[in-house]
DSSP file (Angstrom, degrees, kcal/mol; ACC not computed):
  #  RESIDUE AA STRUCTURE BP1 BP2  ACC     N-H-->O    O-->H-N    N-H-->O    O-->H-N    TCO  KAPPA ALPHA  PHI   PSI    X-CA   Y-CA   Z-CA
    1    1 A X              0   0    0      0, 0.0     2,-0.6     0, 0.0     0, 0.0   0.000 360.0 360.0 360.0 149.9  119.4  -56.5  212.5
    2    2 A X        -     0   0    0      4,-0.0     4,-0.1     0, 0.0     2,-0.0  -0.896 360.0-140.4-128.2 102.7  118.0  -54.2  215.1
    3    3 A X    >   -     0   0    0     -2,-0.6     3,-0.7     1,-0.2     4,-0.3  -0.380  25.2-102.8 -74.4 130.0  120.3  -51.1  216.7
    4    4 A X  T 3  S+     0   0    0      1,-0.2    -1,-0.2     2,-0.1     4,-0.1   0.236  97.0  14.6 -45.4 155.0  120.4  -50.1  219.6
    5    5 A X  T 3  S+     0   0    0      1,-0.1    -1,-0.2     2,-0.1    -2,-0.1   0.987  77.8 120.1  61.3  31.9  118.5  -47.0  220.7
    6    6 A X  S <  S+     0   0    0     -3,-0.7    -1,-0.1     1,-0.1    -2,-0.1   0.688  83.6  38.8 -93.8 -28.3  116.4  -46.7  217.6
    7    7 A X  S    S+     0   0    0     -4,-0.3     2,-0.3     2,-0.1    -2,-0.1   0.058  86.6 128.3-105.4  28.1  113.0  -47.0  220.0
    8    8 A X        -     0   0    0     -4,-0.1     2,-0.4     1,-0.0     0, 0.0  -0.659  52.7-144.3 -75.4 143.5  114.2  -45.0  222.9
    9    9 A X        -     0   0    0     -2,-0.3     2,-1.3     4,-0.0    -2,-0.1  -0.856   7.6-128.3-123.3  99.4  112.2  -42.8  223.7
   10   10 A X    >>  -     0   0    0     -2,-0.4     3,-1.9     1,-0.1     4,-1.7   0.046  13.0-164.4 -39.5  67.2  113.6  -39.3  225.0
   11   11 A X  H 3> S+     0   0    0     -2,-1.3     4,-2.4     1,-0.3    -1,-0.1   0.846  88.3  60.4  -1.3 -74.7  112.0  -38.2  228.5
   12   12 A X  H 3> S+     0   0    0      1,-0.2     4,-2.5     2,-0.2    -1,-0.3   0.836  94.2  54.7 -43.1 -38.7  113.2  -34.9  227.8
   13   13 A X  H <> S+     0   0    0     -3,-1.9     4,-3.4     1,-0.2     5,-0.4   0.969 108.3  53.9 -61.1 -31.3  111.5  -34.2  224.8
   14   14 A X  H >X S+     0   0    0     -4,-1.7     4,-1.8     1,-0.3     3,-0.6   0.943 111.8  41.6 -52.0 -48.0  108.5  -34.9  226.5
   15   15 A X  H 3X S+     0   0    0     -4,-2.4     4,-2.2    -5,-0.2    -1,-0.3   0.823 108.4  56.2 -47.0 -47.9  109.0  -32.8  229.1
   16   16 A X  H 3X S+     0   0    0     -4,-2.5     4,-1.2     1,-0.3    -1,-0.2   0.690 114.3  44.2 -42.9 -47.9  110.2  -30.3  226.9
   17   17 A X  H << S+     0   0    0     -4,-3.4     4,-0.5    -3,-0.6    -1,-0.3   0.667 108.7  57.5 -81.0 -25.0  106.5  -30.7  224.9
   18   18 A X  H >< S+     0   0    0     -4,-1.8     3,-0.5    -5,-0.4    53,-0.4   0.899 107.4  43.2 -85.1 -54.2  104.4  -30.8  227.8
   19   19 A X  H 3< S+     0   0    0     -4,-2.2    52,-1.6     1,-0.2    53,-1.0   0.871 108.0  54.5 -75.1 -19.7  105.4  -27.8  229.1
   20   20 A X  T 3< S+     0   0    0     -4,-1.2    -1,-0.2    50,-0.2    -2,-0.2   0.757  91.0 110.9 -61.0 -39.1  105.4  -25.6  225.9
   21   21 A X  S <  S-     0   0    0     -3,-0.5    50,-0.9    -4,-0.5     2,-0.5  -0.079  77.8-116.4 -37.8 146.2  101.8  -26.9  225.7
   22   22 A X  E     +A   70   0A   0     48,-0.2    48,-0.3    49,-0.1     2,-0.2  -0.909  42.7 172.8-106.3 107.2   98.6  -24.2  226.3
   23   23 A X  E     -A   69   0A   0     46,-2.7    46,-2.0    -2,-0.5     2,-0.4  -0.601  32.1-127.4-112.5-176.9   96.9  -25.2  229.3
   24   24 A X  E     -AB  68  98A   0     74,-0.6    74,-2.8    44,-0.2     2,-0.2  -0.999  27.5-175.6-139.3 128.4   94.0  -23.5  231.3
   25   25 A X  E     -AB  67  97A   0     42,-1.3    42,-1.2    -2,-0.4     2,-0.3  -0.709   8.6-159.3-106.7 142.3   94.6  -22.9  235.4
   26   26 A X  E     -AB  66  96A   0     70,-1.1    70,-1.1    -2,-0.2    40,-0.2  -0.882  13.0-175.2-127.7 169.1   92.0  -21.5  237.9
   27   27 A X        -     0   0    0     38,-1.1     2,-0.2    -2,-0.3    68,-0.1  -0.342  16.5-162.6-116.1-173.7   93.1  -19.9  241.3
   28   28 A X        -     0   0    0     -2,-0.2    66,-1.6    64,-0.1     2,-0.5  -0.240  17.3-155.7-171.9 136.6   91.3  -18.7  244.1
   29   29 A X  E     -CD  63  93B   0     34,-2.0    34,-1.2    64,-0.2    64,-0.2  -0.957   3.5-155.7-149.4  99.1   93.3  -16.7  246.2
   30   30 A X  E     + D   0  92B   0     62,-3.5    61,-1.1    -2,-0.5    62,-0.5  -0.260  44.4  52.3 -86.8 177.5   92.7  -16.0  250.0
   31   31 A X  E    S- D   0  90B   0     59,-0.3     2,-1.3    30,-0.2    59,-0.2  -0.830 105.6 -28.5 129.4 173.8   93.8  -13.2  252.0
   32   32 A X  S    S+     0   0    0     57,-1.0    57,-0.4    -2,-0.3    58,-0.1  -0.674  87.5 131.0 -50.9  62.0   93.9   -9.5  252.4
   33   33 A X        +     0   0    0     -2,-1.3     6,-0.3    28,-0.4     3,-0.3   0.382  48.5  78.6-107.0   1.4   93.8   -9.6  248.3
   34   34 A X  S    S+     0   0    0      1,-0.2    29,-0.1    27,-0.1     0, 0.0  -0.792  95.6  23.1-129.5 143.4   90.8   -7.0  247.8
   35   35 A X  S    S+     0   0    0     -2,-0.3    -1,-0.2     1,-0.1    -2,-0.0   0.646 105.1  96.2  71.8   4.4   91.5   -3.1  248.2
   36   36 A X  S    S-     0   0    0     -3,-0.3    51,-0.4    50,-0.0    52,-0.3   0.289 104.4-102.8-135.3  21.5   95.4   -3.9  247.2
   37   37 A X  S  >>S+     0   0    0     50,-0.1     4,-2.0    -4,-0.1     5,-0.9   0.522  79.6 141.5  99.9   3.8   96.0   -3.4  243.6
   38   38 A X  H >>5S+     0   0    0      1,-0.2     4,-4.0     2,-0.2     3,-2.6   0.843  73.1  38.8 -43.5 -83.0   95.9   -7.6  243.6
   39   39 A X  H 3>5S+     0   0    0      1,-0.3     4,-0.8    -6,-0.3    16,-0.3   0.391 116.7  48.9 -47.1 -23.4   93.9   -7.8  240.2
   40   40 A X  H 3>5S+     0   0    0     -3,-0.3     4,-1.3     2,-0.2    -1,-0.3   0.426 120.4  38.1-103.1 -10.4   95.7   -4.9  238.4
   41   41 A X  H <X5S+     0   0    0     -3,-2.6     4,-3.4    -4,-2.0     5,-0.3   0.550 111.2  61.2 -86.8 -31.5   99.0   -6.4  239.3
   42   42 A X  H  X<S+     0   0    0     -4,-4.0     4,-1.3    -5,-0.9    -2,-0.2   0.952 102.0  47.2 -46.8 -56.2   97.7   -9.3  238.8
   43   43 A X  H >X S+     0   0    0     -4,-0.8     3,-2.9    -5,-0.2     4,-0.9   0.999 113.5  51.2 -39.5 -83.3   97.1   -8.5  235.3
   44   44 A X  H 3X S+     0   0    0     -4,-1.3     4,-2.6     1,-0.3    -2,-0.2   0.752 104.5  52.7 -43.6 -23.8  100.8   -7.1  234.9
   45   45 A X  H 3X S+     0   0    0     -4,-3.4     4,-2.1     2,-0.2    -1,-0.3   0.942 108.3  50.3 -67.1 -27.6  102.5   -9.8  236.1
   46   46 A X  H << S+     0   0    0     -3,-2.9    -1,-0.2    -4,-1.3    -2,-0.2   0.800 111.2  53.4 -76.8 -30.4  100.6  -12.3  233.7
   47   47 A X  H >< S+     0   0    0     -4,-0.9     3,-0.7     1,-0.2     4,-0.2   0.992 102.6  54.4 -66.6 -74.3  101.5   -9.9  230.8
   48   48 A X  H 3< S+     0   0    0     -4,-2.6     2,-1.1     1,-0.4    -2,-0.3   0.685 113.7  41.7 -13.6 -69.2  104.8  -10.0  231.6
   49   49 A X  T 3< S-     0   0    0     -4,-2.1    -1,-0.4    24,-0.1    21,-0.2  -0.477 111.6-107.4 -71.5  57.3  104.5  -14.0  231.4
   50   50 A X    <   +     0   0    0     -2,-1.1    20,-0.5    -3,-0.7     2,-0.3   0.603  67.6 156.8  27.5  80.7  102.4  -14.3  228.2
   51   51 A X        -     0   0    0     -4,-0.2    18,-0.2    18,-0.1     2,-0.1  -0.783  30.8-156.7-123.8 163.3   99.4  -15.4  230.2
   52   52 A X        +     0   0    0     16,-2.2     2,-0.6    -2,-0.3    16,-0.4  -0.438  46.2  69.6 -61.9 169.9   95.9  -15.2  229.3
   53   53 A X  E     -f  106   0C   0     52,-1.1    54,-1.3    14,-0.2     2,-0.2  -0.709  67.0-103.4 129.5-153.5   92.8  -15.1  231.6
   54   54 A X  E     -f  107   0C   0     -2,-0.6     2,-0.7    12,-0.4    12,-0.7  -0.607  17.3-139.3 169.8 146.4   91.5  -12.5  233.8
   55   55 A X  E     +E   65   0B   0     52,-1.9    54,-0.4   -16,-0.3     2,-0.3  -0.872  29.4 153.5-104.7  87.0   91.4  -11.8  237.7
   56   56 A X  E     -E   64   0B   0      8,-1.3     8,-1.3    -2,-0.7    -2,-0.0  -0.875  39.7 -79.0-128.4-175.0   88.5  -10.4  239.8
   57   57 A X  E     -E   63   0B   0     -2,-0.3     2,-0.4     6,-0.2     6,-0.2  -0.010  28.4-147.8 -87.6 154.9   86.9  -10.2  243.1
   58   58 A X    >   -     0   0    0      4,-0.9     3,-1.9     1,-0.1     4,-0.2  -0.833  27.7-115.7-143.4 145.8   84.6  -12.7  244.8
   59   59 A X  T 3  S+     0   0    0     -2,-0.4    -1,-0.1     1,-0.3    -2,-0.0   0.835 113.3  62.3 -69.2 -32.7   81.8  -11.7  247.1
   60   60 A X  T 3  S-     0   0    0      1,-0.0    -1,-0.3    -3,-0.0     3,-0.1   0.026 128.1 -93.5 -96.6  17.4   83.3  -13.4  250.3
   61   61 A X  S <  S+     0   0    0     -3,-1.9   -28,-0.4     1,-0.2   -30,-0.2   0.957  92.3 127.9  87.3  41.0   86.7  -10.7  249.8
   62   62 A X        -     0   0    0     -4,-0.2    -4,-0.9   -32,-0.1     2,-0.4  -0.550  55.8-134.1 -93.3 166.0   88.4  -13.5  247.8
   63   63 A X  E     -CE  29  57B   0    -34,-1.2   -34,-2.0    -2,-0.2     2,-0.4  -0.987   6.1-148.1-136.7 175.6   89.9  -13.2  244.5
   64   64 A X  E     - E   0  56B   0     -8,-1.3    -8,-1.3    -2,-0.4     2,-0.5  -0.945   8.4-167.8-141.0  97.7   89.5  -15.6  241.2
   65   65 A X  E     - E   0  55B   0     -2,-0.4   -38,-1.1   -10,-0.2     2,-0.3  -0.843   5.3-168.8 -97.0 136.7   92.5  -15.9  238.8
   66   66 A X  E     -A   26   0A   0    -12,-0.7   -12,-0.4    -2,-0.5     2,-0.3  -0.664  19.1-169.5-107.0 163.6   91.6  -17.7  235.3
   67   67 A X  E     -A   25   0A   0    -42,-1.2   -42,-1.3    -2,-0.3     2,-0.4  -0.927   8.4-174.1-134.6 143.7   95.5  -18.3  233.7
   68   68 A X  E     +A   24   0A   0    -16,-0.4   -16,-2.2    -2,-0.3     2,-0.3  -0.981  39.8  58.7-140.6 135.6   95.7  -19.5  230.0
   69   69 A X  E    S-A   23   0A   0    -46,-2.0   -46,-2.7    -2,-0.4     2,-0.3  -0.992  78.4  -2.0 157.7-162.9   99.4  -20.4  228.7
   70   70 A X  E  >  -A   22   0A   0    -20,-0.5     4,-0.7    -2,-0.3   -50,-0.2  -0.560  52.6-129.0 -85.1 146.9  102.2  -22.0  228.8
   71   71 A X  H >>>S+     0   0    0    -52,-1.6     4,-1.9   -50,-0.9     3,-1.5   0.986 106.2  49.6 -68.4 -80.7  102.7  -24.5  231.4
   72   72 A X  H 3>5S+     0   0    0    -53,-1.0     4,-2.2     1,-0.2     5,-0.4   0.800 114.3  43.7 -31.4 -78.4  106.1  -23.1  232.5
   73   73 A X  H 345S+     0   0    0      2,-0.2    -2,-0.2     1,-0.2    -1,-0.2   0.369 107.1  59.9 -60.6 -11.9  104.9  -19.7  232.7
   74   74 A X  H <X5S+     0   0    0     -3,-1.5     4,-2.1    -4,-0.7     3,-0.3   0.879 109.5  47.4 -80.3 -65.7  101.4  -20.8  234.6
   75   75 A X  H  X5S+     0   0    0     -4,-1.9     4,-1.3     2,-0.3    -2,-0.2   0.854 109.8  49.5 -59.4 -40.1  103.6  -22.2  237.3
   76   76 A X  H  X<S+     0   0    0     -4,-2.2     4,-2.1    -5,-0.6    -1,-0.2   0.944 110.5  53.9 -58.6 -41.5  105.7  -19.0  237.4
   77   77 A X  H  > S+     0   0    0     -5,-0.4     4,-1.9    -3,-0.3    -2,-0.3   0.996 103.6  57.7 -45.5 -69.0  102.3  -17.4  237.7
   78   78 A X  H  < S+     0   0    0     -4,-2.1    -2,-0.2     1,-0.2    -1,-0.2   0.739 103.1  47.7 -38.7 -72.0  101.6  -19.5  240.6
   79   79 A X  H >< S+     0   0    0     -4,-1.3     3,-2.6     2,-0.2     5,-0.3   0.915 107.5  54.9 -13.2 -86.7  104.4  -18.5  242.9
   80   80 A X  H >X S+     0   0    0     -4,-2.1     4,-3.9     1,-0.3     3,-3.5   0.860 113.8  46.7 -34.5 -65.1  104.0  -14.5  242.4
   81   81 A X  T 3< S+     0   0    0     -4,-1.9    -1,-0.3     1,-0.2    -2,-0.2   0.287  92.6  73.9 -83.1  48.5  100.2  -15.0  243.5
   82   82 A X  T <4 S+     0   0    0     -3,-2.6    -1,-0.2    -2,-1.0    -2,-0.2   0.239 121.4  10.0-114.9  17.8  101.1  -17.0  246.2
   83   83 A X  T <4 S-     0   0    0     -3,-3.5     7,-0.6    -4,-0.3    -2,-0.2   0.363  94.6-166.0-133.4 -36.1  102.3  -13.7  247.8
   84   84 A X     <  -     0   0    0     -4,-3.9    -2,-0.1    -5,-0.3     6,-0.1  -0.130  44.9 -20.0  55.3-176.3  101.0  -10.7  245.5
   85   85 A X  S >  S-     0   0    0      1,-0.1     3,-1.8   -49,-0.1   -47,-0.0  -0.237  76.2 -96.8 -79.9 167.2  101.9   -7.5  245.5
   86   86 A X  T 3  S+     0   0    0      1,-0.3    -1,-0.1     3,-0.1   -50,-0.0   0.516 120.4  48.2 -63.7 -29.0  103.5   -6.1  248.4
   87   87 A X  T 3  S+     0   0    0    -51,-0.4    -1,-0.3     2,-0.1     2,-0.2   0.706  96.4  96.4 -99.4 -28.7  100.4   -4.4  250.2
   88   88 A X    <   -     0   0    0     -3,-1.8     2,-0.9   -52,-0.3   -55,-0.2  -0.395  65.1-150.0 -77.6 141.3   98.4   -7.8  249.7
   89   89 A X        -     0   0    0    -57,-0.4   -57,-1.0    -2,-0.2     2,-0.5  -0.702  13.3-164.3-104.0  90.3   98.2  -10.5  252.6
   90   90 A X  E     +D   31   0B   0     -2,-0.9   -59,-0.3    -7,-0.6     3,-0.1  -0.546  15.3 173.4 -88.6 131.1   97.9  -14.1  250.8
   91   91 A X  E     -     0   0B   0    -61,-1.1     2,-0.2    -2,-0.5   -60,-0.2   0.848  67.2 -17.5 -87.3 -37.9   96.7  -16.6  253.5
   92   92 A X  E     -D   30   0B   0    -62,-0.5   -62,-3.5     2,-0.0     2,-0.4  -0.995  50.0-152.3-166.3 160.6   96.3  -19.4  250.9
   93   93 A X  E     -D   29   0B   0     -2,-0.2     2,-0.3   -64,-0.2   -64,-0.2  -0.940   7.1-172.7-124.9 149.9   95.9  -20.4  247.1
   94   94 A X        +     0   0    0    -66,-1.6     2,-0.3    -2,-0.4    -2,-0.0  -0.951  14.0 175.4-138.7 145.4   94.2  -23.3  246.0
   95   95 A X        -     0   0    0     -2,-0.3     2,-0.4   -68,-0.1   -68,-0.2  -0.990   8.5-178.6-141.5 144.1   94.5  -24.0  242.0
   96   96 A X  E     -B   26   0A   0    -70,-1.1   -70,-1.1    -2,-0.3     2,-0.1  -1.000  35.8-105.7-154.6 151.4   93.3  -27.0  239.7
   97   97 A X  E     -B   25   0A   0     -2,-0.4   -72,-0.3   -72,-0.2     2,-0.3  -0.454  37.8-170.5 -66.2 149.3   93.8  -27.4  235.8
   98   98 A X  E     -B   24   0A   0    -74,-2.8   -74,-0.6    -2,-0.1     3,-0.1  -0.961  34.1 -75.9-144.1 157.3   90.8  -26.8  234.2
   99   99 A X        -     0   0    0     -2,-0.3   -76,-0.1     1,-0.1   -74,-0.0  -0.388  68.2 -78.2 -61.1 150.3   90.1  -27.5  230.0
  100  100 A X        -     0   0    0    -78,-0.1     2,-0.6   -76,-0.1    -1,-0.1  -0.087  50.2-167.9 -25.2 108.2   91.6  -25.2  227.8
  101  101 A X        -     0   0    0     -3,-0.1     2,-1.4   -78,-0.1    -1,-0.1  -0.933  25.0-124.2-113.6 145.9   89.6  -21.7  227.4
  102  102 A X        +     0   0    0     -2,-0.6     2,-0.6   -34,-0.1   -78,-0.0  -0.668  39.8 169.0 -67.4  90.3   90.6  -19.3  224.6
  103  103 A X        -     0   0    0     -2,-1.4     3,-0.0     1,-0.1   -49,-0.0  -0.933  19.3-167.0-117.2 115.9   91.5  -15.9  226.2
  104  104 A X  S    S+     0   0    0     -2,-0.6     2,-0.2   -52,-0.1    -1,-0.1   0.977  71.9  19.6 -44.9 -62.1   93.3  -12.7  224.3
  105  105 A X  S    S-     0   0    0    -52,-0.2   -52,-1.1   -53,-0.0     2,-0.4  -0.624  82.7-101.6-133.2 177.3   94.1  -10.9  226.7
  106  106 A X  E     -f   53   0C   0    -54,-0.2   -52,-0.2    -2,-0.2     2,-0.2  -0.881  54.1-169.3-116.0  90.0   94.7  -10.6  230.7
  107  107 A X  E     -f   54   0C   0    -54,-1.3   -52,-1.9    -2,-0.4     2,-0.6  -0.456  18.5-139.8 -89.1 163.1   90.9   -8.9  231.7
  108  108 A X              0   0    0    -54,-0.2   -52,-0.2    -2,-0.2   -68,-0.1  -0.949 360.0 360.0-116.2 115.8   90.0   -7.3  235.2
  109  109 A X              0   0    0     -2,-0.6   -53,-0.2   -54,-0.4    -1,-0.1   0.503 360.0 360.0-108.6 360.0   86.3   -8.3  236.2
């Protein structure tokens, strides 16, 4: 005899599991992002979220966000630098999942 709902399989958990999950984000972040405290707010905000990574400056006046975390908390990430801090002007982000790196801490390069 077979019950129902013994091989359902919960969506939610999945979800639940995916996002708890440690993934590895890159950024690049265009704009009036250089000279405006981007990368050292950058930093805090990520501490704030349990991020990993590190943020610094790009020769063409760009900046370069690594994020290592939790899924949830990468995406929150995402928003904040898609404005920065108040004195920064972000014109555009572009971001793509990248394999898992092993980061400690949130560095400024």
């Amino acid at each position: 005899m077979m019950l129902k709902g013994a091989n359902v399989t919960d969506n939610n958990t999945n979800l639940i599991r995916e996002a708890c999950m440690n993934v590895s984000y890159i950024a690049h972040i265009s704009g009036r992002v250089q000279g405006v405290y981007f990368r050292a707010s950058s930093q805090q905000q990520a501490i704030e979220y349990s991020l990993s990574g590190y943020a610094r400056n790009l020769e063409d006046g760009d900046v370069e966000v690594l994020l290592c975390g939790e899924q949830t908390n990468i995406d929150k990430m995402l928003v904040w630098l898609s404005h920065g801090p108040e004195q920064a002007e972000v014109t555009d982000i572009e971001h793509k999942k990248v394999p898992w790196q092993e980061h400690h801490f949130f560095s400024i390069g």
